[in-house]
mmCIF file of the N, C-alpha and C atoms, coordinates in Angstrom:
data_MODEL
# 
_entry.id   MODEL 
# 
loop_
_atom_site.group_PDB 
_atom_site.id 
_atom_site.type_symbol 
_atom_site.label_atom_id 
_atom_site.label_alt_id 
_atom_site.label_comp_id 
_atom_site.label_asym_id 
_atom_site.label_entity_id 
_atom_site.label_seq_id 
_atom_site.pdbx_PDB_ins_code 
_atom_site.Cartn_x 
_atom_site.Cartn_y 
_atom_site.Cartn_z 
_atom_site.occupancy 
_atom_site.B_iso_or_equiv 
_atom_site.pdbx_formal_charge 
_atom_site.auth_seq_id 
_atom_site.auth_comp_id 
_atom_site.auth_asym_id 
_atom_site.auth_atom_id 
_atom_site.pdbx_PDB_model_num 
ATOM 1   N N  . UNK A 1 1  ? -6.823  -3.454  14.467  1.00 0.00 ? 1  UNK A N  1 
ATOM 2   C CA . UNK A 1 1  ? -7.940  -3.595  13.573  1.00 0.00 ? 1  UNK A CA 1 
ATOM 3   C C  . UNK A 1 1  ? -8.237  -5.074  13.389  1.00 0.00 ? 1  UNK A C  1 
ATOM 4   N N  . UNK A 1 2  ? -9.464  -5.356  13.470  1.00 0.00 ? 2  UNK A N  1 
ATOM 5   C CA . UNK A 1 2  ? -9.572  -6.731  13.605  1.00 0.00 ? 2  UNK A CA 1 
ATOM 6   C C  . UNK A 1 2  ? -9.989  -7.380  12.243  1.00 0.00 ? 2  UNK A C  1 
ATOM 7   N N  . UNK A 1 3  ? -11.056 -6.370  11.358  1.00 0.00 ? 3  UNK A N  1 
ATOM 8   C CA . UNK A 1 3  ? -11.245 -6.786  10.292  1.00 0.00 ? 3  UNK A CA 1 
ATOM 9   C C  . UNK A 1 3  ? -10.116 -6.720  9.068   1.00 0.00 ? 3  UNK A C  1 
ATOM 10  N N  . UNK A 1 4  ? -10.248 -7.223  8.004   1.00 0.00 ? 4  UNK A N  1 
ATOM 11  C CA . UNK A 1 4  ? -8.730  -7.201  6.729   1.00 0.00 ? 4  UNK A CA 1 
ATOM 12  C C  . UNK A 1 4  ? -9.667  -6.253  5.650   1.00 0.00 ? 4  UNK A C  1 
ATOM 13  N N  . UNK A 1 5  ? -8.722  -5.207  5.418   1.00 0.00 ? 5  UNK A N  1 
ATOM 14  C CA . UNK A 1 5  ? -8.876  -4.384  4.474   1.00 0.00 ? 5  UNK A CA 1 
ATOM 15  C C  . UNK A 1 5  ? -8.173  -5.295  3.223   1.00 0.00 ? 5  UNK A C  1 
ATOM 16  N N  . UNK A 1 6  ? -8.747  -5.201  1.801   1.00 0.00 ? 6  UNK A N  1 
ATOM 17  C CA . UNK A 1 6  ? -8.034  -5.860  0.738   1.00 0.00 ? 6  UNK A CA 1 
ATOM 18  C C  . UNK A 1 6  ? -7.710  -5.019  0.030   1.00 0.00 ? 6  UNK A C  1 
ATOM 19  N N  . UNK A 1 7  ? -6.479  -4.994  -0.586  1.00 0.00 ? 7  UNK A N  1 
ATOM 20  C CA . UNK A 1 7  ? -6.173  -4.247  -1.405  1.00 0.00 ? 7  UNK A CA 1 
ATOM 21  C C  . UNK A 1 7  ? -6.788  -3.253  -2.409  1.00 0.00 ? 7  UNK A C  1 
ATOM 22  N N  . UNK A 1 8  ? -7.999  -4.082  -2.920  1.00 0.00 ? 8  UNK A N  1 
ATOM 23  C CA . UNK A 1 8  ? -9.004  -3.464  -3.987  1.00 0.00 ? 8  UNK A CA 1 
ATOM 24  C C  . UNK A 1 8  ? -9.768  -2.638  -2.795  1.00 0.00 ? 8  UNK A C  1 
ATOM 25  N N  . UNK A 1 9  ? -9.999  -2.691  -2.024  1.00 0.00 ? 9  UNK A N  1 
ATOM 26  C CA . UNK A 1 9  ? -10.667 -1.986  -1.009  1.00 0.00 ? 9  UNK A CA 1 
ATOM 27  C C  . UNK A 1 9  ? -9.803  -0.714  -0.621  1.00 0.00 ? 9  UNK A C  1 
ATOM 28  N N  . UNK A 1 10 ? -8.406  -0.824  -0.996  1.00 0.00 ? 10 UNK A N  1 
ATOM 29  C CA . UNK A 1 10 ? -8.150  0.382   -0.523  1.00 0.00 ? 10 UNK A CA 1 
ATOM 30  C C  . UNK A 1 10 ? -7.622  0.892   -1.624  1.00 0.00 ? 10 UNK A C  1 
ATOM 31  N N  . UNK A 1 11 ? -7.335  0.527   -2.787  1.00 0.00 ? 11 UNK A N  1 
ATOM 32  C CA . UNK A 1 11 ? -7.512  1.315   -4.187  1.00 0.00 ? 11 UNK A CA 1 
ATOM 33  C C  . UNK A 1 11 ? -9.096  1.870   -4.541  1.00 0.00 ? 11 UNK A C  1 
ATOM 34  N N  . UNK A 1 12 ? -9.874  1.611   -4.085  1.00 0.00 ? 12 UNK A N  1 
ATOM 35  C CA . UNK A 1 12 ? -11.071 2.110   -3.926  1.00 0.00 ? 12 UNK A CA 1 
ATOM 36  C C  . UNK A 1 12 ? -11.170 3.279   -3.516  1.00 0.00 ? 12 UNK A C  1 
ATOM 37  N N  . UNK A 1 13 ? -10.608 3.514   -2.210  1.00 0.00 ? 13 UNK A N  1 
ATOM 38  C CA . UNK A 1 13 ? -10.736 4.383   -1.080  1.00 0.00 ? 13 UNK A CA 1 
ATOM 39  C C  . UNK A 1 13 ? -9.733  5.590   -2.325  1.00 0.00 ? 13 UNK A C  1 
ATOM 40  N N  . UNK A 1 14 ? -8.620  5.238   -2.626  1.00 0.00 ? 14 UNK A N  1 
ATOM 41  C CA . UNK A 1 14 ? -7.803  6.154   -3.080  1.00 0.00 ? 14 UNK A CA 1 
ATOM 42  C C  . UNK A 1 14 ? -8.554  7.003   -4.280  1.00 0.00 ? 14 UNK A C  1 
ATOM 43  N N  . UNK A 1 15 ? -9.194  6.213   -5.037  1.00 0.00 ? 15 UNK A N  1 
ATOM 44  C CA . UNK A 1 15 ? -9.764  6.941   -6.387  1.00 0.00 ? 15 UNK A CA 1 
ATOM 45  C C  . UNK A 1 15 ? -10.892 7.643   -6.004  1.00 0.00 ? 15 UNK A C  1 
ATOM 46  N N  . UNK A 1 16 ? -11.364 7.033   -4.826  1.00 0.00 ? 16 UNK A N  1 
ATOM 47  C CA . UNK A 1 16 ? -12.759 7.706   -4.091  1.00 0.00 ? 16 UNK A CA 1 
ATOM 48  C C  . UNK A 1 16 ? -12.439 9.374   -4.040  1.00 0.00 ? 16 UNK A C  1 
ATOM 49  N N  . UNK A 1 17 ? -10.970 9.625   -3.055  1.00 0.00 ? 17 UNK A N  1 
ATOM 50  C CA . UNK A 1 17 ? -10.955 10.637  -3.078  1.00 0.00 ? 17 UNK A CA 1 
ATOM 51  C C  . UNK A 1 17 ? -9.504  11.197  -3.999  1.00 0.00 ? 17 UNK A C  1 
ATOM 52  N N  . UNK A 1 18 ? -9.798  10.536  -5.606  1.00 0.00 ? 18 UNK A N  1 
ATOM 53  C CA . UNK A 1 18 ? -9.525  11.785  -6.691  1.00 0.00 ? 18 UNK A CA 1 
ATOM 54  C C  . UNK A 1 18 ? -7.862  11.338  -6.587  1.00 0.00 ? 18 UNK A C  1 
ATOM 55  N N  . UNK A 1 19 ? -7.418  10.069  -5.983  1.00 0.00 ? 19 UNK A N  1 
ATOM 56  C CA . UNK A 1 19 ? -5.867  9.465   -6.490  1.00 0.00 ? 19 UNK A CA 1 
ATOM 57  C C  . UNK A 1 19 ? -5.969  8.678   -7.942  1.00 0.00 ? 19 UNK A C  1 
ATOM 58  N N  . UNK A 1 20 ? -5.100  9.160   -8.810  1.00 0.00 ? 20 UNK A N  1 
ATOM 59  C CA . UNK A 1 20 ? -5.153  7.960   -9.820  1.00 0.00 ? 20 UNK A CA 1 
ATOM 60  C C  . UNK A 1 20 ? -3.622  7.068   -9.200  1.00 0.00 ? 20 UNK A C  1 
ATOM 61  N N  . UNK A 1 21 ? -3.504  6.594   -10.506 1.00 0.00 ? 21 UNK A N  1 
ATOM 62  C CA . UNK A 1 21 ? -2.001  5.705   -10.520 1.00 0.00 ? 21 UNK A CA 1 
ATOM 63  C C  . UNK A 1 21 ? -0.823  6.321   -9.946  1.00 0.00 ? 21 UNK A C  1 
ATOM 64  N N  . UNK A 1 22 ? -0.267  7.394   -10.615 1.00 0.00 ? 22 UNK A N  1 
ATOM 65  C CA . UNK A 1 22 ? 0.879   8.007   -10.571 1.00 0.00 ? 22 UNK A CA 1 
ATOM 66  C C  . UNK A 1 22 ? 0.246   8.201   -9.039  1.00 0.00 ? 22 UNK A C  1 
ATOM 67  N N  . UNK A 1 23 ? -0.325  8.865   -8.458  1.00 0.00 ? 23 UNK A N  1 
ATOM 68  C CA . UNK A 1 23 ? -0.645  9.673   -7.352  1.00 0.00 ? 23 UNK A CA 1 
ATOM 69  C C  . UNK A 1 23 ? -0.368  8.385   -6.240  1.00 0.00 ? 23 UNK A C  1 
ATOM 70  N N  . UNK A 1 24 ? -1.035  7.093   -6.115  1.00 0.00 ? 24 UNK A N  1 
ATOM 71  C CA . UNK A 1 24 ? -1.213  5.784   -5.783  1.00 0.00 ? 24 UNK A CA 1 
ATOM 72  C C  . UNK A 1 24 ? 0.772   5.678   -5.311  1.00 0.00 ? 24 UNK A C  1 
ATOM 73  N N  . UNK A 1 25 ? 1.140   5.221   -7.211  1.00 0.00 ? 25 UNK A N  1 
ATOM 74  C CA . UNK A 1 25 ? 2.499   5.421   -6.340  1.00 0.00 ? 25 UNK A CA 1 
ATOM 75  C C  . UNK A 1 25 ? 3.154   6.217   -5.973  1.00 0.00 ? 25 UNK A C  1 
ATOM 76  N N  . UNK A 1 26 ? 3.307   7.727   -5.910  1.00 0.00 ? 26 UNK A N  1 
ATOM 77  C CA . UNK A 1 26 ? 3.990   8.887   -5.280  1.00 0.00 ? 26 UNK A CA 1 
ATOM 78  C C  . UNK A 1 26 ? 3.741   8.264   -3.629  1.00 0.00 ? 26 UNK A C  1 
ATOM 79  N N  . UNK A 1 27 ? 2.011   7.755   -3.501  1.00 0.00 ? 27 UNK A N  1 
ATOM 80  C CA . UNK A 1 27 ? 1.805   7.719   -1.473  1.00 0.00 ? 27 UNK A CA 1 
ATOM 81  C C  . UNK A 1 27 ? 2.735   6.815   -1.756  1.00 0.00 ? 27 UNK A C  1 
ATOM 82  N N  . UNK A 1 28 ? 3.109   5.294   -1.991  1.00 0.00 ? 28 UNK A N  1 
ATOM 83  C CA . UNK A 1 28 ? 3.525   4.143   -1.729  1.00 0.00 ? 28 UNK A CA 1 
ATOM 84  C C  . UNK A 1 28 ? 5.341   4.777   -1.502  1.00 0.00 ? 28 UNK A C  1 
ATOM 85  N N  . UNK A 1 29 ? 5.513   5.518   -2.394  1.00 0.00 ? 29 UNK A N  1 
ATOM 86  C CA . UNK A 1 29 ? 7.449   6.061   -2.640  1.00 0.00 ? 29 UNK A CA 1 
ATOM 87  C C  . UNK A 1 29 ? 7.156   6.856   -0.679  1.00 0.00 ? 29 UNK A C  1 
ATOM 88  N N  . UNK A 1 30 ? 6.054   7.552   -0.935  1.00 0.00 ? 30 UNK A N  1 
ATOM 89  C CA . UNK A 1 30 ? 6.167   8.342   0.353   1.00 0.00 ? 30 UNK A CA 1 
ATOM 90  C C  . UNK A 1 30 ? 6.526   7.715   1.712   1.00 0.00 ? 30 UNK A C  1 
ATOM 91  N N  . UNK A 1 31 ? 5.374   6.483   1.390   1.00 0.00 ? 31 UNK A N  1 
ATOM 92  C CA . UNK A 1 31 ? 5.888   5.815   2.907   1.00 0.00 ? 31 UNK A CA 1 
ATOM 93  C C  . UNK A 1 31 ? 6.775   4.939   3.091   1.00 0.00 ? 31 UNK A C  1 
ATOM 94  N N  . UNK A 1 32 ? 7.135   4.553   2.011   1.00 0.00 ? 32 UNK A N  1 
ATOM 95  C CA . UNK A 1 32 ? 8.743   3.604   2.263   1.00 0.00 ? 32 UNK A CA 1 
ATOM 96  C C  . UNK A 1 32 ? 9.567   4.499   2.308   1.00 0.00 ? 32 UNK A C  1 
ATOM 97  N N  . UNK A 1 33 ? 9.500   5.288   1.934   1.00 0.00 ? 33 UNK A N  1 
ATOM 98  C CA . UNK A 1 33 ? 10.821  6.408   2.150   1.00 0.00 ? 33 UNK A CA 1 
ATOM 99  C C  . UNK A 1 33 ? 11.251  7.279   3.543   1.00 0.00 ? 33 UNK A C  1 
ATOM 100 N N  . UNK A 1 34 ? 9.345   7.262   4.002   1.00 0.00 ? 34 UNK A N  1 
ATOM 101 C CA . UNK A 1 34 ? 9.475   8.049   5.427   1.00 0.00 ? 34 UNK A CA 1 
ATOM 102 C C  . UNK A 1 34 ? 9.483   6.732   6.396   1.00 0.00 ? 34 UNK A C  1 
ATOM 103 N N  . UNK A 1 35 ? 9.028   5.629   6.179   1.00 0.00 ? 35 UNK A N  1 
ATOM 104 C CA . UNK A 1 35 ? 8.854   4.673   7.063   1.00 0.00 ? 35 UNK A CA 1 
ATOM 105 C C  . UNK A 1 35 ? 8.686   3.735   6.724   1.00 0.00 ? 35 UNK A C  1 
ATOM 106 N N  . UNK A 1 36 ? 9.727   2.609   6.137   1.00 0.00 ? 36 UNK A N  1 
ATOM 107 C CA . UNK A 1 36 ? 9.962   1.667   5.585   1.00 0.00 ? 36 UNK A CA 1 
ATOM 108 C C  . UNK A 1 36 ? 9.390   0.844   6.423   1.00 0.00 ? 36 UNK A C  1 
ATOM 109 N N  . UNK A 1 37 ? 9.753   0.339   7.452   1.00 0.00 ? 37 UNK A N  1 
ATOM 110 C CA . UNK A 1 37 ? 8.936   -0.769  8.568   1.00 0.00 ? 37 UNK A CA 1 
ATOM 111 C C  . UNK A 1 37 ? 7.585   -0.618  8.799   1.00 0.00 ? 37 UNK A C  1 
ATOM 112 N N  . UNK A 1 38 ? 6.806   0.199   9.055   1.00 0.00 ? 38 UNK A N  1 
ATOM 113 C CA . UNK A 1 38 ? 5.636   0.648   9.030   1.00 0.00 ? 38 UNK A CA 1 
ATOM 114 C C  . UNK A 1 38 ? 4.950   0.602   7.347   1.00 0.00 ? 38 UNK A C  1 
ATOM 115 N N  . UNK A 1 39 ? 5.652   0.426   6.827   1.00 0.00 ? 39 UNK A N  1 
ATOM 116 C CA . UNK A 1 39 ? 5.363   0.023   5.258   1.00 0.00 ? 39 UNK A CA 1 
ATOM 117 C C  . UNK A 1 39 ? 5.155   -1.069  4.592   1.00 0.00 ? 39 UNK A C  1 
ATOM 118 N N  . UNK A 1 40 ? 6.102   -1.704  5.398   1.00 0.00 ? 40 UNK A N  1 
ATOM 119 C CA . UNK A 1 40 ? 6.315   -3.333  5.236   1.00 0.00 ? 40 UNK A CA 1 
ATOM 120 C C  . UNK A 1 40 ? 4.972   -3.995  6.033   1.00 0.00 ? 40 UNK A C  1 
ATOM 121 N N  . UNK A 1 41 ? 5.095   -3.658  7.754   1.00 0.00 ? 41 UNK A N  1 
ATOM 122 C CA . UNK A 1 41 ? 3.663   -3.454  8.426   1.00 0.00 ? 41 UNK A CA 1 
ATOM 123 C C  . UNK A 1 41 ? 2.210   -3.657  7.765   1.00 0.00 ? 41 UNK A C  1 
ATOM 124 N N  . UNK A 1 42 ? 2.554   -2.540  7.164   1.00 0.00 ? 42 UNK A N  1 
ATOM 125 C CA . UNK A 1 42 ? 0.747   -2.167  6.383   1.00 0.00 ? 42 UNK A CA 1 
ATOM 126 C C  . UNK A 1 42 ? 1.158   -2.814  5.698   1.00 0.00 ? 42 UNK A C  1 
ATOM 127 N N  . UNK A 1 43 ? 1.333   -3.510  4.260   1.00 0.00 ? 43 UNK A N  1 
ATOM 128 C CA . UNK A 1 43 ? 1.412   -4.076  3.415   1.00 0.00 ? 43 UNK A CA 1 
ATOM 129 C C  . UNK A 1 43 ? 1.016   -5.971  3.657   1.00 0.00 ? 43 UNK A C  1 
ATOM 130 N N  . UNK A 1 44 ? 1.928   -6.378  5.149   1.00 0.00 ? 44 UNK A N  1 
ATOM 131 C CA . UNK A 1 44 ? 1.713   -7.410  5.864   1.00 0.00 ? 44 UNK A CA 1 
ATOM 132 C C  . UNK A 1 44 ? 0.211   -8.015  6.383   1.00 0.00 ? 44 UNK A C  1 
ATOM 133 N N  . UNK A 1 45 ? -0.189  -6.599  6.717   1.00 0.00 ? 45 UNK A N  1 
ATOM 134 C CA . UNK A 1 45 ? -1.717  -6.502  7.440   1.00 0.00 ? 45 UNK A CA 1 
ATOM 135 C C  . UNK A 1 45 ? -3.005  -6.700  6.171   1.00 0.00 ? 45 UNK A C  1 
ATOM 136 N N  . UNK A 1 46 ? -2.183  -5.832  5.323   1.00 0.00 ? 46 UNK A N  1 
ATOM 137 C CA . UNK A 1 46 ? -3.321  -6.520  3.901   1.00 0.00 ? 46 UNK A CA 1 
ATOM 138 C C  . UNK A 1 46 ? -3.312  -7.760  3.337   1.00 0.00 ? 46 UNK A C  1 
ATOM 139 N N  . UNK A 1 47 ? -2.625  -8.612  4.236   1.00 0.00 ? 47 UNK A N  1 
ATOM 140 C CA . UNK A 1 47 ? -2.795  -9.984  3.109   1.00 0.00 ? 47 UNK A CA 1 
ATOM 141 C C  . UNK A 1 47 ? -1.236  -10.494 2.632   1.00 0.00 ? 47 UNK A C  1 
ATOM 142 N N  . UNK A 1 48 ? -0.934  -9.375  2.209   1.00 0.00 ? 48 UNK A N  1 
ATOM 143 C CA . UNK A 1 48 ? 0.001   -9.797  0.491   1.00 0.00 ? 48 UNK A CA 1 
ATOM 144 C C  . UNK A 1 48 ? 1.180   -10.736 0.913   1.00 0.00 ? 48 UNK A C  1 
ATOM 145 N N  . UNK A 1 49 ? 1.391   -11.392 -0.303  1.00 0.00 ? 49 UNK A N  1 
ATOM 146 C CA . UNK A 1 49 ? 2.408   -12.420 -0.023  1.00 0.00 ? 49 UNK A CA 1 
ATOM 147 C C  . UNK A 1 49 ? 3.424   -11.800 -0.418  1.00 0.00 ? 49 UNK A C  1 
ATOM 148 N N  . UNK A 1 50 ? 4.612   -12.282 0.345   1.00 0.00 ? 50 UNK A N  1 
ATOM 149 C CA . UNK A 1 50 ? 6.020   -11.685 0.164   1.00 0.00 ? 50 UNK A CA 1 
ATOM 150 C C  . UNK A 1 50 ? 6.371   -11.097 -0.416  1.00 0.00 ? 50 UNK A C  1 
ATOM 151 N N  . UNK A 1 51 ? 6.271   -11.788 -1.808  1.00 0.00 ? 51 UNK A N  1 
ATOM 152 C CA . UNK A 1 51 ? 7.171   -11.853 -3.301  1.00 0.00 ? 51 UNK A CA 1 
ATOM 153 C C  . UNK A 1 51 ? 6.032   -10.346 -3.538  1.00 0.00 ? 51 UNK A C  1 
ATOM 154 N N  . UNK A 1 52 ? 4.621   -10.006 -3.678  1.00 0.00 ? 52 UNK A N  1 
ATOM 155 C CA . UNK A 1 52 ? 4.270   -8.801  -3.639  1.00 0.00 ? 52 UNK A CA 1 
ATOM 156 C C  . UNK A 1 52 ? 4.848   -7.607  -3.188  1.00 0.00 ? 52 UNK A C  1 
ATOM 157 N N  . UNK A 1 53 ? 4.691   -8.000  -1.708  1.00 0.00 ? 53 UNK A N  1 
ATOM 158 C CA . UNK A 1 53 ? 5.598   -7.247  -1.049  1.00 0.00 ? 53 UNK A CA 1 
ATOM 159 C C  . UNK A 1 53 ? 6.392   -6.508  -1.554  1.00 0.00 ? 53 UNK A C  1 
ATOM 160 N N  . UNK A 1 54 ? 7.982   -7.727  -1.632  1.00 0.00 ? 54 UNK A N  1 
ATOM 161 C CA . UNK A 1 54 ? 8.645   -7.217  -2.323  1.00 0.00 ? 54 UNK A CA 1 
ATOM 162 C C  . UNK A 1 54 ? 8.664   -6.107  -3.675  1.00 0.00 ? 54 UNK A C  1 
ATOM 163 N N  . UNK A 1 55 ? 7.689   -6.470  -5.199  1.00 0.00 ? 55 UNK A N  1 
ATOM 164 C CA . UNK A 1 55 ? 7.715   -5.575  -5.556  1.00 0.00 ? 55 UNK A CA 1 
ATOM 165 C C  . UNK A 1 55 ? 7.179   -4.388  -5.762  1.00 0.00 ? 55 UNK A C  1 
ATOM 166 N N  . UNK A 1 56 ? 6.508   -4.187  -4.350  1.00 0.00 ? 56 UNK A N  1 
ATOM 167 C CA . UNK A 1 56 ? 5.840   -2.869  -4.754  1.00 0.00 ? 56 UNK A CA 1 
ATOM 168 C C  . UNK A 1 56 ? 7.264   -2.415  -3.440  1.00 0.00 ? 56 UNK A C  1 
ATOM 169 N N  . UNK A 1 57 ? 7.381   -2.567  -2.904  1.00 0.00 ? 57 UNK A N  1 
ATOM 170 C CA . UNK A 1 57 ? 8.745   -1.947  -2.128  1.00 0.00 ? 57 UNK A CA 1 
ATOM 171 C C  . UNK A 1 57 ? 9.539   -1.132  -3.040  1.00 0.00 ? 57 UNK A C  1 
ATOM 172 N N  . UNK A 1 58 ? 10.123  -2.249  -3.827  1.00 0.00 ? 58 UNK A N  1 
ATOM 173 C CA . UNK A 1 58 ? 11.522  -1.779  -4.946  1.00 0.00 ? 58 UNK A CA 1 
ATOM 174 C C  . UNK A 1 58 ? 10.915  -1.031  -6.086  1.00 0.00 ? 58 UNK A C  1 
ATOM 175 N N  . UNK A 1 59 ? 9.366   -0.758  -6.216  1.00 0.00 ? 59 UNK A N  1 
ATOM 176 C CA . UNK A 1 59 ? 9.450   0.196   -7.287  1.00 0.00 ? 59 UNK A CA 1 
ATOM 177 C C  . UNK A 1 59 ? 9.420   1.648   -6.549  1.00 0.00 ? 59 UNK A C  1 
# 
């Protein structure tokens, strides 16, 4: 993908189709849990700096 999705852009997408918060983090638990590297990945590809990173990982 060549263009950068931003974060608010894809909390967008989520409420678009009917995610609130809790729901937001249940996906985030989902994919570090099924695929931590691929998590880290996407998270990398949006921008975020490390220390972010980091805590949306550990919650």
């Amino acid at each position: 993908m060549k263009h950068k999705v931003t974060v608010e852009e894809w909390v967008e997408r989520f409420r678009a189709v009917g995610l609130d918060d809790a729901e937001m983090q249940k996906w985030h638990e989902l994919f570090e849990s099924e695929n931590p590297e691929g998590h880290q990945s996407f998270l990398e590809w949006l921008g975020l700096p490390p220390e972010r990173i980091r805590g949306i990982r550990q919650r």
